[in-house]
C-alpha positions as CSV (number, residue, x, y, z in Angstrom):
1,X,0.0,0.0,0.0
2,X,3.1,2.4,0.3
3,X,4.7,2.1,-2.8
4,X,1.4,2.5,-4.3
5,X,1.2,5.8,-2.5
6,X,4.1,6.7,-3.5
7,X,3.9,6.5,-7.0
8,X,0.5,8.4,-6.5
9,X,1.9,10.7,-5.0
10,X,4.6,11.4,-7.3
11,X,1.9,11.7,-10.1
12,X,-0.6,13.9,-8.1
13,X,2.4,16.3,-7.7
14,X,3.6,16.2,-11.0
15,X,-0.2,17.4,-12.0
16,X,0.4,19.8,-9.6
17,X,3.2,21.0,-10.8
18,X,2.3,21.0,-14.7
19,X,-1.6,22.9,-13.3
20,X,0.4,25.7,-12.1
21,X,2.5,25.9,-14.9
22,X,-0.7,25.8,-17.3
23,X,-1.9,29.2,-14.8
24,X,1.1,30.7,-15.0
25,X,1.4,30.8,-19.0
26,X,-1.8,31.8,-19.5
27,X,-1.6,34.2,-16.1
28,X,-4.7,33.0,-14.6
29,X,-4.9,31.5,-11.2
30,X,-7.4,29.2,-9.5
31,X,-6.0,29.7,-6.2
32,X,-9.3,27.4,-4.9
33,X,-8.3,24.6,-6.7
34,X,-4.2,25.0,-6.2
35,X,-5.2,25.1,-2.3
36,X,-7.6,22.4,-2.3
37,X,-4.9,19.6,-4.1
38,X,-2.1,20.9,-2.0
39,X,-4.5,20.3,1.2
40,X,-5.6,17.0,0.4
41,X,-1.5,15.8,-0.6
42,X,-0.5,17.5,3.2
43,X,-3.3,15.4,4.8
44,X,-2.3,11.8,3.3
45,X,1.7,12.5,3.0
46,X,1.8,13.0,7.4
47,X,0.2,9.8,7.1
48,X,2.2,7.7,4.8
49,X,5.6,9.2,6.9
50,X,6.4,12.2,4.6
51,X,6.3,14.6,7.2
52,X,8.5,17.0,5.5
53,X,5.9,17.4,2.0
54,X,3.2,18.1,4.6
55,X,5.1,20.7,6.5
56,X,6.0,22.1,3.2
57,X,2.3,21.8,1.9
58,X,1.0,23.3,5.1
59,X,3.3,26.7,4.6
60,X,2.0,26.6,0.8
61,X,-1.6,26.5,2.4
62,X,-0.7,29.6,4.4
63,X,0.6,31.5,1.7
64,X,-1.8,30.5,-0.7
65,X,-4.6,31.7,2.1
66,X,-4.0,35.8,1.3
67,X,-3.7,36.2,-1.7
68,X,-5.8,38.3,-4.1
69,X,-3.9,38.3,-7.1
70,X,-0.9,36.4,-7.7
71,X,2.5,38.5,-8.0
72,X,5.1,37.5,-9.4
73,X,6.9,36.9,-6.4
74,X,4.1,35.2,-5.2
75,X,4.6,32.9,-8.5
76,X,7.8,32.4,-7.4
77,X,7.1,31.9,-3.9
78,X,3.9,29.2,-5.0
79,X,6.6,27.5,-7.7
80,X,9.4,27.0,-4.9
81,X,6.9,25.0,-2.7
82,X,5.6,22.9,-5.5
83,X,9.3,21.9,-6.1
84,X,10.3,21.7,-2.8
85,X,7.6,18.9,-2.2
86,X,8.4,17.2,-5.5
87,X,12.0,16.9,-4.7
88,X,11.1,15.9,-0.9
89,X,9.7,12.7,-2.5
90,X,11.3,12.2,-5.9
91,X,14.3,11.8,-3.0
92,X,11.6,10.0,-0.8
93,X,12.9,11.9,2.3
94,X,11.1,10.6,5.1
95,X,10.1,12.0,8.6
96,X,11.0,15.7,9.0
97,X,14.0,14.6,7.3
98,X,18.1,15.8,7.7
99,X,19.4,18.9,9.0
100,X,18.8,20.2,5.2
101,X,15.1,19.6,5.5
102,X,15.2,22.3,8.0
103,X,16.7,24.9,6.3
104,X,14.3,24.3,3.6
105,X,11.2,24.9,5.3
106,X,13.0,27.9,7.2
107,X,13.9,29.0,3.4
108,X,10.3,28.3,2.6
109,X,9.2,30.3,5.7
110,X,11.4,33.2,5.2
111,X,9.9,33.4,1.0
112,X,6.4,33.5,2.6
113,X,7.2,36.3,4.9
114,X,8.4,38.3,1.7
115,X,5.5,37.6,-0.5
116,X,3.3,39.0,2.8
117,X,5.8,41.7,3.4
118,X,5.3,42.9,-0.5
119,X,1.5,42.9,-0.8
């Protein structure tokens, strides 16, 4: 049941990932929608031991929260979490993960904190 999960949850991120692109080239955002499939990944990753994509998917949830329109820092803010959970489990990084996990969600935290600080 893992390694099925897994391989879900590489796929639901790579639709993530390729939705988000498809908003930004055409430079509209369902924030909704973006929110809703980053909730639902935070919710079953805790569960199946990737702590660290549902740490990262809870900061995205916080940021996404906010926002009106989408800046572009914002884009880049929303783009760097996407990736950052991607990479978490294309590396399949359990638990909170090493030392580097860390300063990944405290870079994470500080990019939030600028896209607030800018609106």
């Amino acid at each position: 049941m893992k390694a099925d999960y897994e391989s879900r949850l590489t796929a639901e991120l790579e639709n993530l990932l390729a939705l988000f692109q498809a908003m930004c080239a055409i430079n509209e955002y369902d924030l909704d929608k973006l929110h809703d499939q980053v909730h639902e990944i935070r919710g079953e990753a805790g569960t199946f031991g990737y702590d660290l994509v549902s740490n990262i998917g809870k900061l995205l949830c916080e940021l996404l929260s906010p926002i009106e329109e989408v800046t572009e820092i914002d884009q880049k803010a929303i783009s760097a979490h996407l990736n950052a959970m991607h990479t978490v489990v294309s590396q399949k990084v359990k638990g909170a993960g090493p030392e580097v996990a860390k300063q990944i969600v405290e870079g994470l935290t500080a990019i939030v904190a600028k896209s607030r600080s800018a609106e």
